[in-house]
C-alpha positions as CSV (number, residue, x, y, z in Angstrom):
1,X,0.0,0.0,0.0
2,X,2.7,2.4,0.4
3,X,4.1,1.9,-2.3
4,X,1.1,3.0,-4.0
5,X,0.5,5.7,-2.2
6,X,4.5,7.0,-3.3
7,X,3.8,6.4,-6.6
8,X,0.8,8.4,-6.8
9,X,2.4,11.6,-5.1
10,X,4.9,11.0,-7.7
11,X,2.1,11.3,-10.6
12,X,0.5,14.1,-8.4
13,X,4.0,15.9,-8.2
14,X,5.0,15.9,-11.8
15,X,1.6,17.0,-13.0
16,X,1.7,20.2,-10.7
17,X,5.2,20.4,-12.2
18,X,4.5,20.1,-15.7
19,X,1.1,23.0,-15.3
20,X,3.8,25.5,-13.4
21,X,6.1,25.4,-16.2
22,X,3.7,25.5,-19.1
23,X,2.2,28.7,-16.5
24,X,5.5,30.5,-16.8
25,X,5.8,29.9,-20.3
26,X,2.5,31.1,-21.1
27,X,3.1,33.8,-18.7
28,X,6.2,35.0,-21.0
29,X,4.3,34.5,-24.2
30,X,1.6,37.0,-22.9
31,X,3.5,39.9,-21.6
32,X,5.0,40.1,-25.4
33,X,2.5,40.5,-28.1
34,X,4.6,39.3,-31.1
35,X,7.7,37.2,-31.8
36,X,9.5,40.3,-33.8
37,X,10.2,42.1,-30.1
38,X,11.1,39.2,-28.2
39,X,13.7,38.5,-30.9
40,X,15.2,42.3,-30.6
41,X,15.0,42.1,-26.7
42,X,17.4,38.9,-26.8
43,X,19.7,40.3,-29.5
44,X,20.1,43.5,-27.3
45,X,20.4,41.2,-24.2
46,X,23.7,39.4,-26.2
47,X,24.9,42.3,-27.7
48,X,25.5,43.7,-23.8
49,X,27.0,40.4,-22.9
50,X,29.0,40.0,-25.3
51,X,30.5,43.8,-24.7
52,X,30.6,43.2,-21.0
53,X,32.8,40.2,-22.0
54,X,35.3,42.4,-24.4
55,X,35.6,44.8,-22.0
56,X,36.6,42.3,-19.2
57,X,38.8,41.0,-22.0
58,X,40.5,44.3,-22.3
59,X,41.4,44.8,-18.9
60,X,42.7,41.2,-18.0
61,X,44.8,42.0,-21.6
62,X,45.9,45.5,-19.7
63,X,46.8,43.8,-16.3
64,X,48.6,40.9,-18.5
65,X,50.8,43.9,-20.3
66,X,51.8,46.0,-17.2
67,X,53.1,42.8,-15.2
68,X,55.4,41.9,-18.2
């Protein structure tokens, strides 16, 4: 009987699981109302990476040069 019983809060568990993740992706859908800006929000969201990351490179290459 336990066993049962594990397996269903198992079934239980997932389930909730699977509804709050298709929530928060439906959640994200909805607050944009078409593909075109969330495709311009994540190209300006890698475009600051990726110059966050050159200018880290540029001062570990700085630091590198003064110690030699």
């Amino acid at each position: 009987m336990a066993i049962y019983e594990f397996i269903k809060n198992l079934v239980t568990f997932r389930k909730r699981k699977h509804e709050s993740i298709q929530e928060s992706k439906r959640a994200r859908t909805e607050n944009v109302s078409n593909g075109e800006s969330v495709g311009k929000a994540l190209n300006d969201l890698l475009i600051k990476k990726r110059e966050k990351r050159n200018k880290q490179r540029c001062k570990n290459g700085e630091q590198r040069k003064r110690k030699s």
